[in-house]
N, C-alpha and C positions, 0 to 999 in steps of 0.2 A: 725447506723441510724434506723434499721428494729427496735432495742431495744426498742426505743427510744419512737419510731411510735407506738408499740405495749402499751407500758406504760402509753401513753398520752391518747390511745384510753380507756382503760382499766380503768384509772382515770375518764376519763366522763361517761363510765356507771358507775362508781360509784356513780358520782353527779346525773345523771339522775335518779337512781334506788330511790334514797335519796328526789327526788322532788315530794311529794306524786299528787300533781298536774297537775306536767310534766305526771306521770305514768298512772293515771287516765283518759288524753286526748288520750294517746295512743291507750289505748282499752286495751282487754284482755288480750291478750300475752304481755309478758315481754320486756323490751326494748330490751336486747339484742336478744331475738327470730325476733324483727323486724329489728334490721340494720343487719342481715344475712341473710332476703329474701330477693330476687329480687323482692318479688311480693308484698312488704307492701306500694310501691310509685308507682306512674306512670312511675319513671326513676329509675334508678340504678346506683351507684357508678363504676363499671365496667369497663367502657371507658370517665369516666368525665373529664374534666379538672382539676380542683379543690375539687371537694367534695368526700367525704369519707362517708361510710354509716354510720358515727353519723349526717352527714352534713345531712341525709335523714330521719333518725330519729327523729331530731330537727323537719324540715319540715311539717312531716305525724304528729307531735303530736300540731304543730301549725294549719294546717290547719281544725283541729279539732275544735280546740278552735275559732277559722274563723266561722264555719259552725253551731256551737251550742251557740255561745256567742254574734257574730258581726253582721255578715250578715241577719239572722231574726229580725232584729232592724234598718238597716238602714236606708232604708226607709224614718221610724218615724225620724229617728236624723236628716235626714235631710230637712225635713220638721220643724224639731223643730229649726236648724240651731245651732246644739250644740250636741256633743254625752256625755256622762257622761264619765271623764275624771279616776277620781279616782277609779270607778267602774272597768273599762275596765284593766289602767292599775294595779290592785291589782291582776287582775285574771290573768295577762301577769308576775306580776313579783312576782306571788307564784309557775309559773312553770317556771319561771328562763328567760324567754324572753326578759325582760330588761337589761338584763345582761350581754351576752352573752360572750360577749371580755372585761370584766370589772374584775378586781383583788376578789381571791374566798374572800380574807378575809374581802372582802365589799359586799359581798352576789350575787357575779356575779362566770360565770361558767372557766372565767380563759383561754377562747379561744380563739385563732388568730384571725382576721378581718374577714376573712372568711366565719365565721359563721354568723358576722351579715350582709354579703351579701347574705347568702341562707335565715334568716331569712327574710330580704328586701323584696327578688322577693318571698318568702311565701306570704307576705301580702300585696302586688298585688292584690290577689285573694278576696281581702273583695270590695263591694262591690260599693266603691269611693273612690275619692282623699283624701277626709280631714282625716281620721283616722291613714292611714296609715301616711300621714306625720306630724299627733298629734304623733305618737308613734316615727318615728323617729327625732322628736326633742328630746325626752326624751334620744332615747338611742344614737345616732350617733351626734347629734349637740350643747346640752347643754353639757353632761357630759365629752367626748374626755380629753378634755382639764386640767379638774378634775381629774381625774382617770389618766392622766400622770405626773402632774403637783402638784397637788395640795397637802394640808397637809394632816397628820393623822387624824386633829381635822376636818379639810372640809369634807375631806371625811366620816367620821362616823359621821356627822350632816346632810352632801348632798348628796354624794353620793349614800351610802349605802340604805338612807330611797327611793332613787330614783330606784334603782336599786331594791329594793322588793317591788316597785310599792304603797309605800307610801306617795309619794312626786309627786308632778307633776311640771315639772320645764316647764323653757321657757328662748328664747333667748334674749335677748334685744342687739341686735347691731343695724340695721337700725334703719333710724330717716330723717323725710321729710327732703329732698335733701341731703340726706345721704344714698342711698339704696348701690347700687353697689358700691359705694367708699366709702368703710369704710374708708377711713382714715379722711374723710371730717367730720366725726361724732364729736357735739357740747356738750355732756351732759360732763360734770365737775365732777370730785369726788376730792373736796381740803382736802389735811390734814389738822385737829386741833387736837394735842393731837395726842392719839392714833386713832383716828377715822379720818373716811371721811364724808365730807359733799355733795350730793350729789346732782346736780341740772340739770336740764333737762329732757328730754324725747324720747320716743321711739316709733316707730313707725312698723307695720304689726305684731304683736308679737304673733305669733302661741301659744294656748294655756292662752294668758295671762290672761282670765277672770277664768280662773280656776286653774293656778298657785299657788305653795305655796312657790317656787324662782325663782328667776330670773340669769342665768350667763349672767352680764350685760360690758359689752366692755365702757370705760368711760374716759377719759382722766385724768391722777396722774396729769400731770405736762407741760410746756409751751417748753417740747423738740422738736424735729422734728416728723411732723406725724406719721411716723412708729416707733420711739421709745419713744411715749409720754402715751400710752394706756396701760391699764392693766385691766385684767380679774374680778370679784368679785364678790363673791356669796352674793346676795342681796334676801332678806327674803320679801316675799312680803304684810306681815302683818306689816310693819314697817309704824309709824305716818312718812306722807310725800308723800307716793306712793298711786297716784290716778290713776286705771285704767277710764280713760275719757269715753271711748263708747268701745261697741264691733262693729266691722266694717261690714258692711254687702260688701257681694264679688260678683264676675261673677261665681265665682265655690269655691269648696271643701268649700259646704256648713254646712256641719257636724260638722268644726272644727273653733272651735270660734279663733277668731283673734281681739285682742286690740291696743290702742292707749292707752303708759303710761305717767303720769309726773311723778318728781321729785322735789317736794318741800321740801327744805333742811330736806333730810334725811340721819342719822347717821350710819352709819355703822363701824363695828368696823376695823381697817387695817389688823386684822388675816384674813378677809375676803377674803385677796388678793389671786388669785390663782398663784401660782408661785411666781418669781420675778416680781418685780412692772417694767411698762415701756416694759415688753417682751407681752402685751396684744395682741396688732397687729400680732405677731409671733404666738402666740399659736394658732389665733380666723385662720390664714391661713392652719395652720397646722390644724384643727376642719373642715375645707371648704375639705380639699380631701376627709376625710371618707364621710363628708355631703352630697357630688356629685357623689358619687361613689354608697352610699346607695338609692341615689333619682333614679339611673338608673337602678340599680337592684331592684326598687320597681315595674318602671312603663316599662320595657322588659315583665315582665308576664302578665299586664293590658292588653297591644298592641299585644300579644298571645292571651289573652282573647278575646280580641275584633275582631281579625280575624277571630278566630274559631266560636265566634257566628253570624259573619256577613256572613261567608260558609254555617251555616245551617241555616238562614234565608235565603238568595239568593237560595235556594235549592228550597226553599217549595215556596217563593214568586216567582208567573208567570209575562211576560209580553210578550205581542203579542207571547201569547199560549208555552211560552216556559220561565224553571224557568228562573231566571236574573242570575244565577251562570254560565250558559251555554254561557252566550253572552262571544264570544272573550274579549270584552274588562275589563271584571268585574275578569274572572278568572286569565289573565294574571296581570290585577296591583294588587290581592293578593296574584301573587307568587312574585310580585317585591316588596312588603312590608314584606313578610314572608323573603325573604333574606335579607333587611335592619334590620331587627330583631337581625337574626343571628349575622350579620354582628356586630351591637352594642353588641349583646351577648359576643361575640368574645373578641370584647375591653374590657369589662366590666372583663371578668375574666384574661384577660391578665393583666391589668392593678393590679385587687386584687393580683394574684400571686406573682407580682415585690412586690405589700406594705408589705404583710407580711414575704417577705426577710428584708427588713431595709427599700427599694428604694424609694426614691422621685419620687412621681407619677402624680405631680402635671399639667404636662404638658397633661398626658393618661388622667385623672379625665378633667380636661376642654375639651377635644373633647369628651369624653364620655359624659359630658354633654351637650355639645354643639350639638352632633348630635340628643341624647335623645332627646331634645327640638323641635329639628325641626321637627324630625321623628313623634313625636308625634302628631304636630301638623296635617303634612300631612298626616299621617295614619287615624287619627280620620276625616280627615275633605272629605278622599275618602272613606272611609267605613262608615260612616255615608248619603251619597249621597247615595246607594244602599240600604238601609233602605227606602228610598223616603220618604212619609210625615209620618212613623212611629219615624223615623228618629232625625223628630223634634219636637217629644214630653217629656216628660219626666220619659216615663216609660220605653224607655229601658238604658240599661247602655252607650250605643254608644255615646247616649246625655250627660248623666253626663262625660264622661270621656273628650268631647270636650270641654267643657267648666272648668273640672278641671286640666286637664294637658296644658292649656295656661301657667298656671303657671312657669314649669319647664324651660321654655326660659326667664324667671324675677325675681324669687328666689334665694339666694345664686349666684348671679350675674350673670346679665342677657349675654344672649348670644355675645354683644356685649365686654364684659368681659372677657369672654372667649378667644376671639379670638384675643385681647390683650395678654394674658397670654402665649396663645400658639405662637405669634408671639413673644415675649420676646425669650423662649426655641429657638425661629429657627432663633434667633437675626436678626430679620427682622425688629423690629422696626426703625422707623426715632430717630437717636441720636440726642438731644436735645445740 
């Protein structure tokens, strides 16, 4: 085992050395000079759960690229209600961050899950909702499915150009009154010949005004709901696909989101990801990593957001004494700062089991089921001791309340969840 450990670590400074990019964000010293300090992170591999100092190295060479690349732009993206998608992700996947648990011979770094949950809670730290979950549609919720499933020919058309941040993909599963139950979804893909004909639409599609595919969930055939859907890399230059409007949101303004149709358009049946009819199966099996990544995105926001709402309550007075001092201010963010933990806990417990084999799909729904909540009530008490700063839109306390509504509606709202998990504790009423 120690062999083993030592070889695999060894092989990624390889990759890392070899990423003139990756190397570059690091700084001066050498990769491996930095995952053998203690002193190149704010944390240490040491006594982690799960991370190993590549897992920190990764981190310190992302949040570079955060601080020189993202966050001095924000701002303006969102204001403009759109960040530049190919821009961003070119500079993310020439230092390998698209990739991360993606197979090396499609231009990914060949690592357990792992890593793209320290990458997750890395990009936390940019400056709003919408980018970070531009990015992880590319890496955690379009490609999974591809990258286990799919062909040689998909993959080196889809994958790979995604994966070096040439491609900007997007999801097409929901579709009005189709959100949370996918299986309710209407869009058609009939065979003629070797192709499919493809009809309908979609609906909330992260990304879709700046997309160059879509992995779109669409119904082959008139079987039973869950085995009638299958997977399909749809090219979004194809005569037939009209993106209608981009939507305007209550938050994660940064990240365009479209409404698509589908007027018979052709696609070929290589297109298929896997086996045809197992769609449903794969797009559930895409939903653990999805929830798993959206929690270890937004555990480091709601760290963020405490630790600047302690040193504004510092400095901000009221009847002559800061607001951090009042009993009741200090004690509910030691009882949010535990709720943190607390989800931190799940969160890595949870990755641990996946990257043994384990079905984690029960861990992944209360991980996000609590993310959701938590999120909510954190933002909406530490935003209250902000007072009328609070509600404006220059600190971040404001954007993140109104961008993390999302995560109790996304990828199946909480209500969904607790379904899910009542299934696991066969609690449900038998029909």
């Amino acid at each position: 085992m120690a062999l083993r450990e030592g070889s695999r670590r060894l092989q990624l400074l390889f990759r890392l050395r070899h990423l003139p990019q990756f190397s570059r964000f690091v700084g001066v010293r050498s990769v491996s000079e930095n995952v053998s300090s203690k002193s190149s992170a704010p944390e240490t591999a040491d006594d982690h759960l799960i991370y190993t100092p590549e897992h920190f190295a990764l981190k310190e060479a992302l949040r570079k690229i955060i601080d020189q690349e993202i966050n001095p732009y924000v701002d303006q993206w969102e204001a403009d209600g759109i960040f530049p998608a190919h821009k961003i992700f070119k500079i993310l996947g020439n230092a390998g961050f698209l990739g991360v648990n993606k197979p090396v011979e499609y231009g990914g770094l060949g690592l357990d899950f792992s890593y793209s949950v320290a990458v997750a809670e890395e990009l936390g730290n940019i400056r709003c909702g919408g980018i970070p979950m531009a990015i992880g549609v590319q890496t955690d919720m379009t490609t999974p499915a591809l990258a286990r499933f799919g062909s040689d020919e998909l993959k080196k058309e889809f994958l790979l150009p995604s994966v070096m941040g040439d491609k900007v993909a997007c999801l097409g599963v929901s579709e009005v009154g189709a959100g949370s139950d996918v299986s309710s979804i209407k869009t058609k893909a009939v065979r003629k010949g070797d192709e499919y004909v493809i009809n309908g639409g979609k609906m909330w599609t992260t990304n879709g005004t700046q997309a160059d595919w879509m992995c779109l969930l669409a119904n082959t055939s008139d079987g039973p709901p869950h085995r009638n859907k299958s997977l399909i890399c749809l090219p979004m230059n194809l005569p037939g696909v009209n993106v209608a409007r981009k939507i305007d949101k209550m938050g994660m303004w940064s990240s365009d989101t479209a409404e698509v149709f589908f007027d018979d358009v052709h696609v070929p049946c290589k297109n298929v990801i896997g086996e045809e009819g197992m769609g449903f199966t794969y797009q559930m099996l895409q939903f653990q990593e999805e929830r798993l990544w959206a929690v270890a995105n937004i555990v480091t926001t709601m760290e963020n957001i405490i630790q600047e709402t302690i040193q504004y309550t510092r400095q901000r007075k009221i009847f002559k004494l800061p607001v951090l001092y009042h009993q009741t201010v200090h004690f509910r963010l030691a009882e949010l700062q535990t709720e943190v933990e607390l989800l931190r806990s799940l969160l890595y417990r949870a990755t641990a089991l996946y990257i043994k084999g384990n079905d984690v799909t029960k861990l992944a729904s209360m991980a996000k089921l609590k993310g959701g909540r938590l999120a909510r009530e954190l933002s909406d008490s530490c935003l209250q001791y902000w007072g009328g700063m609070g509600f404006t839109s220059d600190v971040l306390v404001s954007r993140f309340y109104r961008d993390s509504r999302l995560l109790s509606i996304g990828a199946g709202a909480d209500e969904v969840m607790l379904g899910i998990i009542c299934k696991y504790m066969d609690t449900l009423p038998r029909k």
